[in-house]
Kinemage of the C-alpha trace (Angstrom):
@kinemage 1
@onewidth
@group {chain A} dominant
@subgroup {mainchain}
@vectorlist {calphas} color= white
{ca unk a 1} P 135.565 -11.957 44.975
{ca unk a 2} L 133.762 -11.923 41.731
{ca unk a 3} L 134.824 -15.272 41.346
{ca unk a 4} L 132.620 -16.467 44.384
{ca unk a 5} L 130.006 -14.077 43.589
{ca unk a 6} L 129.749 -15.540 40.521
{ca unk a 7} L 129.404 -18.483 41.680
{ca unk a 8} L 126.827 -18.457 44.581
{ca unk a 9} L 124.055 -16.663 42.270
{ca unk a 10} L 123.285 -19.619 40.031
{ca unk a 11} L 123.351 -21.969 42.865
{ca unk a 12} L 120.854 -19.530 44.459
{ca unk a 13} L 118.871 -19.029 41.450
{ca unk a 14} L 119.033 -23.027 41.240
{ca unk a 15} L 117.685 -23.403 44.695
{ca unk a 16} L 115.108 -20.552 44.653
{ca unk a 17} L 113.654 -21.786 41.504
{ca unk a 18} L 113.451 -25.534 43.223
{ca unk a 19} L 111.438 -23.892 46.165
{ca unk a 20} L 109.345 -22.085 43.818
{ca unk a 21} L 108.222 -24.842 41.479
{ca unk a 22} L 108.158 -27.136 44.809
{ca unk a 23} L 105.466 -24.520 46.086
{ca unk a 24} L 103.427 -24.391 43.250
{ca unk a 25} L 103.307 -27.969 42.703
{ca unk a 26} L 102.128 -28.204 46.732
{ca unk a 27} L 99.393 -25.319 45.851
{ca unk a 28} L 98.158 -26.836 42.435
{ca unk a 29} L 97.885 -30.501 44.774
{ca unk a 30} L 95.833 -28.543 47.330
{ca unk a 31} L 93.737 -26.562 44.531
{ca unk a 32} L 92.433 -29.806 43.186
{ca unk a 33} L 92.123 -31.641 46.828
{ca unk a 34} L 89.815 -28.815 47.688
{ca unk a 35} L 88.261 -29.008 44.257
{ca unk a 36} L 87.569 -32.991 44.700
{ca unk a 37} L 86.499 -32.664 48.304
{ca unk a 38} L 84.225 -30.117 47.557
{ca unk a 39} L 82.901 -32.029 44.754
{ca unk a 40} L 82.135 -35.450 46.845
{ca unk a 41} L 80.597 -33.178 49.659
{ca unk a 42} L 78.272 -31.453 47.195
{ca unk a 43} L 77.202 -34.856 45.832
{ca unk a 44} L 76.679 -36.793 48.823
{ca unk a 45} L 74.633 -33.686 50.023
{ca unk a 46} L 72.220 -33.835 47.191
{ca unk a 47} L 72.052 -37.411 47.326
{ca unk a 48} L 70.867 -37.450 50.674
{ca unk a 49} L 68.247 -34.855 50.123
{ca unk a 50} L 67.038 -36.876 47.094
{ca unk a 51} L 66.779 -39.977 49.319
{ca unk a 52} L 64.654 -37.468 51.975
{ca unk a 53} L 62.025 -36.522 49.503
{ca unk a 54} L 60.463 -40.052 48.298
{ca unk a 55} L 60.389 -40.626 52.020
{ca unk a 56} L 58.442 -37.399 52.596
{ca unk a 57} L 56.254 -38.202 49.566
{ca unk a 58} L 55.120 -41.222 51.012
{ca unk a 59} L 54.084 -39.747 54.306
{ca unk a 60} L 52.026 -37.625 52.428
{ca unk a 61} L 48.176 -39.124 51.072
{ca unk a 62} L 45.981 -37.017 49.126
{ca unk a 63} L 43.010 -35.335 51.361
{ca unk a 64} L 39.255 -35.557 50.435
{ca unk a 65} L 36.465 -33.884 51.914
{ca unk a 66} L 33.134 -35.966 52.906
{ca unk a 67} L 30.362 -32.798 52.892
{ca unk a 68} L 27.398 -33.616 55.406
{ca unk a 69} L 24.083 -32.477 55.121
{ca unk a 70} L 23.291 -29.731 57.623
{ca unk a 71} L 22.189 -30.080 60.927
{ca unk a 72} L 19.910 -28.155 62.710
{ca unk a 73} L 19.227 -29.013 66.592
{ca unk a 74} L 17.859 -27.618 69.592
{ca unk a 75} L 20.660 -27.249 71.645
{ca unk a 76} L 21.033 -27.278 75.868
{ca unk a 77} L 18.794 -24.989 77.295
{ca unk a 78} L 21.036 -22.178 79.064
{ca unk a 79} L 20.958 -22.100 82.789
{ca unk a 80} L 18.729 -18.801 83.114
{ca unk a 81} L 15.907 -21.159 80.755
{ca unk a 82} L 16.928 -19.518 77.828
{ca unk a 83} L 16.574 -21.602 74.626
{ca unk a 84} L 18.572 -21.956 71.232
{ca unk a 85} L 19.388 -23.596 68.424
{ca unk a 86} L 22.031 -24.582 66.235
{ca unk a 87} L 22.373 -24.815 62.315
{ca unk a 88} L 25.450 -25.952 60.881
{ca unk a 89} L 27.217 -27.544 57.750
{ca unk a 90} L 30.422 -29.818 58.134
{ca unk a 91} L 32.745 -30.585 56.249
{ca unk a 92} L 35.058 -33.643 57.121
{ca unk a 93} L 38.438 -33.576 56.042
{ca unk a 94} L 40.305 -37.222 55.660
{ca unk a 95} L 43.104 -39.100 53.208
{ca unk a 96} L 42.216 -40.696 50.722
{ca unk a 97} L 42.563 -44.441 52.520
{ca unk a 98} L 39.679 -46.868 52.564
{ca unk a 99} L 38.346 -44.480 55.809
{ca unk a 100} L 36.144 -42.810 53.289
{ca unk a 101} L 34.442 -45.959 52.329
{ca unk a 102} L 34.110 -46.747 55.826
{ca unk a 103} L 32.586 -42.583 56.818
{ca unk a 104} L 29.961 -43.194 54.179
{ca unk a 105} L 28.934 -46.732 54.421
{ca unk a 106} L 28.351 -45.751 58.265
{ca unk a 107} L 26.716 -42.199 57.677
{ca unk a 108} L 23.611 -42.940 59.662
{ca unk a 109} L 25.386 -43.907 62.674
{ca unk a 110} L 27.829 -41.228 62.452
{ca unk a 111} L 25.224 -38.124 61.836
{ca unk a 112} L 23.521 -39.981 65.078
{ca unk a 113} L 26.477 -39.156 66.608
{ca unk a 114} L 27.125 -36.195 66.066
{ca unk a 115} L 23.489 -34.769 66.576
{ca unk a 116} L 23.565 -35.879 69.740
{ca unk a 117} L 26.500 -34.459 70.390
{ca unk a 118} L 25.547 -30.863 69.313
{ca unk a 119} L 22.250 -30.944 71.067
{ca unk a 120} L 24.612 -31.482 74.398
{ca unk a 121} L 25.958 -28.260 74.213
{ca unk a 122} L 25.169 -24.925 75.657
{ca unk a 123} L 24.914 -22.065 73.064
{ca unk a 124} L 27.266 -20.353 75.521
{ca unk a 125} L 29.895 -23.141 75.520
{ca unk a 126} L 30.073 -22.769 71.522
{ca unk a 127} L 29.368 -19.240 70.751
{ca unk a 128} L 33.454 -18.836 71.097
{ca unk a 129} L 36.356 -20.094 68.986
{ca unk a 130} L 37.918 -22.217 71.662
{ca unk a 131} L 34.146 -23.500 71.875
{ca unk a 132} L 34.086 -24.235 67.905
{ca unk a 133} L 37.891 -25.271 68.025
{ca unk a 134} L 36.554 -28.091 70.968
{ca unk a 135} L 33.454 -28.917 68.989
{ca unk a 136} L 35.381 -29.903 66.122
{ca unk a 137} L 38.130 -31.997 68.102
{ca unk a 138} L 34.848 -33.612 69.873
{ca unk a 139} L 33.391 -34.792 66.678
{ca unk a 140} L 36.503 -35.922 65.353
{ca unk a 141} L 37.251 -38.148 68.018
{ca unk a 142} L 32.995 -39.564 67.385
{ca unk a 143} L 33.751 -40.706 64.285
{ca unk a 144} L 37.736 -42.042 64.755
{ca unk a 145} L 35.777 -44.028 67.430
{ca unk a 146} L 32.958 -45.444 65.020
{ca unk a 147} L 35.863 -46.056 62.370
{ca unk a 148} L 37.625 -48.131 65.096
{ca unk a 149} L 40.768 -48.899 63.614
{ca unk a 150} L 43.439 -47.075 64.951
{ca unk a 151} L 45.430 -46.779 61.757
{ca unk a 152} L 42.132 -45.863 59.654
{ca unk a 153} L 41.123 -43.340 62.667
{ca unk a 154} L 44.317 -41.571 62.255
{ca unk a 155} L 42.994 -40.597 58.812
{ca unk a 156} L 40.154 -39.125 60.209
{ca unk a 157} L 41.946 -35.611 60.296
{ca unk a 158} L 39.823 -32.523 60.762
{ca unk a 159} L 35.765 -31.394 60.914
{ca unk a 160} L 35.658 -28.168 59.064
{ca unk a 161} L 32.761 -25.924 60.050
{ca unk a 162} L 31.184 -24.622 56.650
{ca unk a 163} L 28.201 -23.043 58.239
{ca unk a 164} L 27.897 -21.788 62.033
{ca unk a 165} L 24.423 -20.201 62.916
{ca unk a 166} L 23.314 -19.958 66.390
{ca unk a 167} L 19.837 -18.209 66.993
C-alpha cells in the first residue's frame, strides 16, 4: 500500500502543479487583455474629446460691444394723459464678423430706429423687467432687420441696457 501511495502523490503533485501554472498563465493573459483594452478605451476617449474641442472653438467668435449715445424721448402718453419720458444708454453686444462694420456704417438709420421705437412705448409697458427684457428683444430684431443678412443678423446678439431712467 505504500507502494501505490507512493506512487499516486507525484502524479498528483505533477497534475496539480500543471493546473496551477495553467491558471496563472490564463490570469497573467487576462491581466494584460484588461490592461490593453483599457489602454485603447482611454485613448480613443481622449481622442475624441480632442477632436470635440477645435469644433467647439470654432463655434465660438469673439464678442464686441458697439456703445450708443443716449437717448432721451418722450415716450406714449399713458391712457389717464399722463406724460413721461425715457433716458437710456445701450449697449449692443455682437461677434466680431463684418456686422460691426455694417452697425456703424448704418448708425443713423439704426438710432432712427430705435427712437422711434422707444417713443412707441408706454412708461407702464417698460417700467417692468419682462417690459425691459421685450424692449431689448424688440430692438434687436430693428437692427438684424437693417443688417439684412440672415447669417450677419445672427451676429446681432443682445442690446444691453447701460442706463434705464424713466421720469
Amino acid at each position: 500500500m505504500s507502494a501505490n501511495a507512493e506512487a499516486g502523490s507525484p502524479a498528483k503533485e505533477s497534475t496539480g502543479g500543471k493546473k496551477k501554472m495553467v491558471l496563472l498563465i490564463l490570469v497573467a493573459i487576462l491581466s494584460i487583455g484588461a490592461g490593453v483594452g483599457g489602454t485603447w478605451y482611454f485613448m480613443q476617449s481622449q481622442q475624441g474629446e480632442e477632436d470635440e474641442e477645435p469644433k467647439k472653438k470654432k463655434k465660438k467668435k469673439p464678442i464686441e460691444f458697439i456703445k450708443f449715445e443716449p437717448f432721451t424721448v418722450n415716450l406714449h402718453p399713458e391712457e389717464d394723459g399722463e406724460r413721461h419720458y425715457l433716458q437710456v444708454e445701450i449697449s449692443l453686444k455682437v461677434d466680431q464678423t463684418e456686422v460691426v462694420g455694417i452697425i456703424k456704417e448704418k448708425m443713423p438709420e439704426i438710432r432712427n430706429k430705435i427712437l422711434l421705437l422707444l417713443s412707441s412705448k408706454r412708461a407702464s409697458e417698460i417700467f417692468n423687467l419682462e417690459g425691459k427684457q421685450q424692449l431689448g428683444k424688440s430692438i434687436v430684431e430693428e437692427i438684424q432687420l437693417i443688417v439684412g443678412d440672415e447669417d450677419l443678423s445672427e451676429d446681432v446678439k443682445e442690446a444691453l441696457f447701460i442706463s434705464f431712467i424713466i421720469q
